[in-house]
C-alpha positions as CSV (number, residue, x, y, z in Angstrom):
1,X,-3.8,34.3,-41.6
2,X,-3.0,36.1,-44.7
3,X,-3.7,35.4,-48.3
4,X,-0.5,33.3,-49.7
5,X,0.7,35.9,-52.3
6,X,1.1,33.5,-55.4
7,X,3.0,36.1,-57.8
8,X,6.1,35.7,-55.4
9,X,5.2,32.0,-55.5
10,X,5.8,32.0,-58.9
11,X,8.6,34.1,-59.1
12,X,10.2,31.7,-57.1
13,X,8.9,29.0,-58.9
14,X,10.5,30.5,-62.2
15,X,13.9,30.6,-60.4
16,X,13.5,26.9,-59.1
17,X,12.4,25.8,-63.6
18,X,15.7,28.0,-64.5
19,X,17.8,26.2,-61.8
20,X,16.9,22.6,-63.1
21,X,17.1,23.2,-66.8
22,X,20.7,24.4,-66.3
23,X,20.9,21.5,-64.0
24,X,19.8,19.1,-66.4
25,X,22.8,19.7,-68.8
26,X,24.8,18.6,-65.7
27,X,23.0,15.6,-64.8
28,X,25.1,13.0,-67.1
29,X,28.5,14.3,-66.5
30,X,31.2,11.9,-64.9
31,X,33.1,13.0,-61.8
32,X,36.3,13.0,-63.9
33,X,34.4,15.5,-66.2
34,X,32.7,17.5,-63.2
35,X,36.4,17.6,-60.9
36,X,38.1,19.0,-64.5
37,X,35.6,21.8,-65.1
38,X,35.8,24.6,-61.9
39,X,32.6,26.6,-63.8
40,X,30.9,23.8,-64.2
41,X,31.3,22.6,-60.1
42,X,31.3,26.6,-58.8
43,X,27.8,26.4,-61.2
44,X,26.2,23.3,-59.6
45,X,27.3,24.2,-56.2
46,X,25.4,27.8,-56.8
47,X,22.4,26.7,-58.8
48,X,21.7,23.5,-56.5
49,X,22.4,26.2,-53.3
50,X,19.4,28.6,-55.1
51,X,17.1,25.9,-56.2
52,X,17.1,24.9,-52.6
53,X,16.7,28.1,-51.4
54,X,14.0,29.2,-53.6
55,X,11.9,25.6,-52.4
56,X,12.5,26.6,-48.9
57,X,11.4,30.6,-49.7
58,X,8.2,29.0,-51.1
59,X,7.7,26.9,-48.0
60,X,7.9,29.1,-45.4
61,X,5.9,32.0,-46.9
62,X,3.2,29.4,-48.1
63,X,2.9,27.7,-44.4
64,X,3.5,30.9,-42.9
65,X,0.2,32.3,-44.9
66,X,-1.5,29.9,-44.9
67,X,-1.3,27.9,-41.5
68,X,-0.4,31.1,-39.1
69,X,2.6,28.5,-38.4
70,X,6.1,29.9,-37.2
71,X,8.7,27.3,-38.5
72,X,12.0,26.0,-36.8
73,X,14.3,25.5,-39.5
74,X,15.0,24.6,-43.3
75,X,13.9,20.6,-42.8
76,X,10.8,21.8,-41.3
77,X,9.4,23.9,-44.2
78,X,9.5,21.0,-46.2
79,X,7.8,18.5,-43.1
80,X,5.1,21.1,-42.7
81,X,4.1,21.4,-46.0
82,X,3.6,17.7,-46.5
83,X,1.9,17.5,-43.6
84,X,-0.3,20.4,-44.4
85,X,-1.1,18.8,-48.1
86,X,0.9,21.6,-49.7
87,X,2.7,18.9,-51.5
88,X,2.2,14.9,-51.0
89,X,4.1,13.8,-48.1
90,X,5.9,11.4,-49.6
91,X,7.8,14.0,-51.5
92,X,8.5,16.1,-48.3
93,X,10.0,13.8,-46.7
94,X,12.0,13.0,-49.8
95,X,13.4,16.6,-50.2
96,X,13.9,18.1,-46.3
97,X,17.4,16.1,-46.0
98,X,18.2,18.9,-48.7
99,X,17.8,21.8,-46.8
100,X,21.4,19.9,-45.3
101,X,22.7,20.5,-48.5
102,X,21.5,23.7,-48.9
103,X,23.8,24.7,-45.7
104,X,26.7,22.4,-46.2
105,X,26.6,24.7,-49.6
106,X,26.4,28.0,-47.9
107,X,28.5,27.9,-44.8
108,X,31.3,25.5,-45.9
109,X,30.9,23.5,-43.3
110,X,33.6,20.7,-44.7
111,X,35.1,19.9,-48.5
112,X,31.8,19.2,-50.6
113,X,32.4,15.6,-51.8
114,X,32.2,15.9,-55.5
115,X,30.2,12.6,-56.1
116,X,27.0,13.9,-53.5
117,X,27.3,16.8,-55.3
118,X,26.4,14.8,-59.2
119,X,24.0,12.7,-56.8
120,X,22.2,16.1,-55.4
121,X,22.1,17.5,-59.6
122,X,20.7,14.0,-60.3
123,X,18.3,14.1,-57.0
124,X,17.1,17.8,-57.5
125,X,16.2,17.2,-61.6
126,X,14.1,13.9,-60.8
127,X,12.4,15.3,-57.5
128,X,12.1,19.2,-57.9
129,X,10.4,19.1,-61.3
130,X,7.5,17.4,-59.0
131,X,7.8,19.6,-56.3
132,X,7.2,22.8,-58.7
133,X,3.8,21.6,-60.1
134,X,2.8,20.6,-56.9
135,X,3.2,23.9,-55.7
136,X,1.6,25.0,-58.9
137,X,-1.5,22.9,-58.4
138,X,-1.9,24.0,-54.6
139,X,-1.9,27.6,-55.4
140,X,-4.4,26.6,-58.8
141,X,-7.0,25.3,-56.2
142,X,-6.5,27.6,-53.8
């Protein structure tokens, strides 16, 4: 096992704090308002892609480091570090189904549904906020 390397924690970290403050301006929008503005959906669709991404960067190099543990995919970086008290468990389960999101967003699997897209802004700015200072207080006592 290697140290985890907590300045490109924290890097990430500081993308995941820009991603939800630009978020946050989004988060009381209609759909009317949201299917109207083509920045302001591309935006979402991008920042909610790299908040995501930046959550699961943090996961895998954390468990990685710390646990010596070889992960499957995108739902199980957030599982494992619930699991291995990297953040409460609870919240892991809460925020795996969006590693889904995550490649819904990437690959274009189908048409992203506009609504699940203001649901996901609304999700990510009450849950992610947590998941951020959990992080922060792991690698504090660690």
């Amino acid at each position: 096992m290697s140290p985890i390397d907590k300045d490109i924690v924290r890097r990430k970290l500081s993308i995941m704090i820009e991603d939800i403050e630009a978020l946050e301006s989004m988060k009381d929008i209609t759909v009317e308002e949201y299917i109207s503005d083509v920045y302001k959906r591309k935006a979402a669709e991008r920042l909610l892609q790299e908040l995501i991404e930046a959550a699961i960067d943090v996961n895998t190099h954390m468990i990685v480091q710390s646990c010596n543990k070889v992960l499957e995919d995108y739902y199980e970086s957030f599982i494992m570090a619930g699991l291995h008290g990297i953040i409460d468990a609870k919240l892991s389960e809460d925020l795996a189904p969006s590693s889904g999101l995550r490649n819904r967003l990437v690959h274009e699997y189908d048409a992203i549904d506009n609504a699940v897209i203001l649901s996901s802004i609304r999700f990510a700015c009450r849950l992610f906020p947590v998941y951020v200072r959990e992080i922060e207080r792991y690698l504090s006592s660690h």
